[in-house]
C-alpha positions as CSV (number, residue, x, y, z in Angstrom):
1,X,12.3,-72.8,59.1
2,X,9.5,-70.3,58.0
3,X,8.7,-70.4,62.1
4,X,11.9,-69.3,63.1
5,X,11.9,-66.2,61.1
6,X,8.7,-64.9,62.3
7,X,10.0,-65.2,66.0
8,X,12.6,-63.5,64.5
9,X,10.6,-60.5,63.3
10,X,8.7,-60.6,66.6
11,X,11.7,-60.4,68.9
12,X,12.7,-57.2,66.5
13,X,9.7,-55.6,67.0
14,X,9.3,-55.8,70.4
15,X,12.9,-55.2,70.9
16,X,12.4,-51.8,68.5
17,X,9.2,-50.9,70.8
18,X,11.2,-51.2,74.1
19,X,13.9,-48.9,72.7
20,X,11.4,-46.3,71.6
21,X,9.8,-46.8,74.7
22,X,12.6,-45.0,76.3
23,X,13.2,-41.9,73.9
24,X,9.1,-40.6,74.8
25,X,9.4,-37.4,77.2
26,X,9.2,-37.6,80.3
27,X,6.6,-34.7,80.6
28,X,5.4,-32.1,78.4
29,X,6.4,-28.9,80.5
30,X,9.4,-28.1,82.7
31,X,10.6,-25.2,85.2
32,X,13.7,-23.4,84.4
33,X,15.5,-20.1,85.9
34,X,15.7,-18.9,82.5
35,X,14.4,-19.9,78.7
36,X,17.8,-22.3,78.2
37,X,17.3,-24.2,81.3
38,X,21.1,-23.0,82.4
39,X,20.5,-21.2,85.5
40,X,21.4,-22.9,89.0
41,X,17.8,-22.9,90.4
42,X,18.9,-24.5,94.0
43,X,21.4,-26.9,95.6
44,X,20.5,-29.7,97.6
45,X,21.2,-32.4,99.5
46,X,20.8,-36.3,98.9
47,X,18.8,-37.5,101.9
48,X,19.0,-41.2,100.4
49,X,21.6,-43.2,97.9
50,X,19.4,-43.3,94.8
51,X,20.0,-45.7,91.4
52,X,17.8,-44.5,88.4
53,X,16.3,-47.0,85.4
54,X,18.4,-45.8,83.1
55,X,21.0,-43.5,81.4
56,X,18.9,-40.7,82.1
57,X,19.0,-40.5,85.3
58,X,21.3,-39.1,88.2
59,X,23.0,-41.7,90.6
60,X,24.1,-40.5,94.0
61,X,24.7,-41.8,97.8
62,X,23.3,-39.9,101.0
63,X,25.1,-36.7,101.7
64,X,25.9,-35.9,97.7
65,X,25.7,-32.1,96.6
66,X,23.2,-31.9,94.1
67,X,22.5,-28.9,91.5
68,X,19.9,-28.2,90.0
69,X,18.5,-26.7,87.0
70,X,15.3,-28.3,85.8
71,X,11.7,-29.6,87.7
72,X,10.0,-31.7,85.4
73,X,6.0,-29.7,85.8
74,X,2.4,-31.4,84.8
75,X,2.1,-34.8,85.2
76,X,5.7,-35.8,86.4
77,X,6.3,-33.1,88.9
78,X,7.9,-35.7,90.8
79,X,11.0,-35.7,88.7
80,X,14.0,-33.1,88.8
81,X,17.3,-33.0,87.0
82,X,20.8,-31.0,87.8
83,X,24.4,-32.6,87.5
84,X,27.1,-33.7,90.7
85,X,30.2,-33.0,89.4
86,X,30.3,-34.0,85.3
87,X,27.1,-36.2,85.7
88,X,24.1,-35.1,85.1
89,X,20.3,-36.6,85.2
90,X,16.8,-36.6,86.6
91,X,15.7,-37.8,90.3
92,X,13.0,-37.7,92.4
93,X,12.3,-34.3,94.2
94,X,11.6,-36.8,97.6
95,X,15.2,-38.0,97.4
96,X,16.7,-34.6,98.3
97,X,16.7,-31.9,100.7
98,X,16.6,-28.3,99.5
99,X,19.7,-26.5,101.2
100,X,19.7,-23.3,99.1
101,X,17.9,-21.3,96.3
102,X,19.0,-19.3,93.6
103,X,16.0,-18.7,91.7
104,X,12.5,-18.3,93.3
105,X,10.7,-17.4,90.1
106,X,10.5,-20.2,87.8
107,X,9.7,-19.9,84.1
108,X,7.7,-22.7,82.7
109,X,8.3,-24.0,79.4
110,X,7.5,-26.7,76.8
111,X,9.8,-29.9,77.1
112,X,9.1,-30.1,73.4
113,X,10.7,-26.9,72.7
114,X,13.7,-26.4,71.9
115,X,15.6,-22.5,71.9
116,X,18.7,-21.7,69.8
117,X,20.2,-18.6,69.3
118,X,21.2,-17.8,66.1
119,X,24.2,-15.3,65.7
């Protein structure tokens, strides 16, 4: 009986690590057209149907208008995130084709800020 309640305790811990597993940041900096992320940066076009992991991410099919707002910078510059219709998510940059840009001068800022504005 005793064994069955440390199986127990180990399927809650590694069922606790996988779910923190997936709050971690993707990377620590990302490129914005302004300090709130809430410029249009560019539009493009889905060159490929694309499922993500998880939650986070964007789902599309080929030919899918995509905007965008955020590139992921540093170590994950392989990631992007913008919003078809009410969705919106990360995907990778190669899934897409640029068709046009808004914003040619990106600012860079710390995923692990976060800006309010106080009235």
């Amino acid at each position: 009986m005793a064994e069955l309640g440390v199986y127990r305790t180990l399927l809650l811990v590694i069922s606790l690590a996988k779910c923190l597993e997936g709050t971690k940041l993707l990377a620590d900096f990302k490129k914005c057209g302004d300090l709130e992320c809430e410029t249009l940066i560019s539009r493009v076009l889905a060159l490929r149907d694309y499922r993500g992991p998880d939650c986070r991410y964007l789902n599309f099919t080929k030919g899918e208008e995509i905007s965008v707002y955020v590139k992921l910078a540093g170590e994950r510059e392989d990631l992007w995130a913008g919003s078809k219709g009410k969705d919106f998510g990360y995907f990778p940059r190669e899934a897409v084709q640029i068709e046009e840009v808004f914003i040619s001068e990106e600012v860079q800022i710390s995923t692990k800020v976060s800006i309010s504005v106080v009235n």
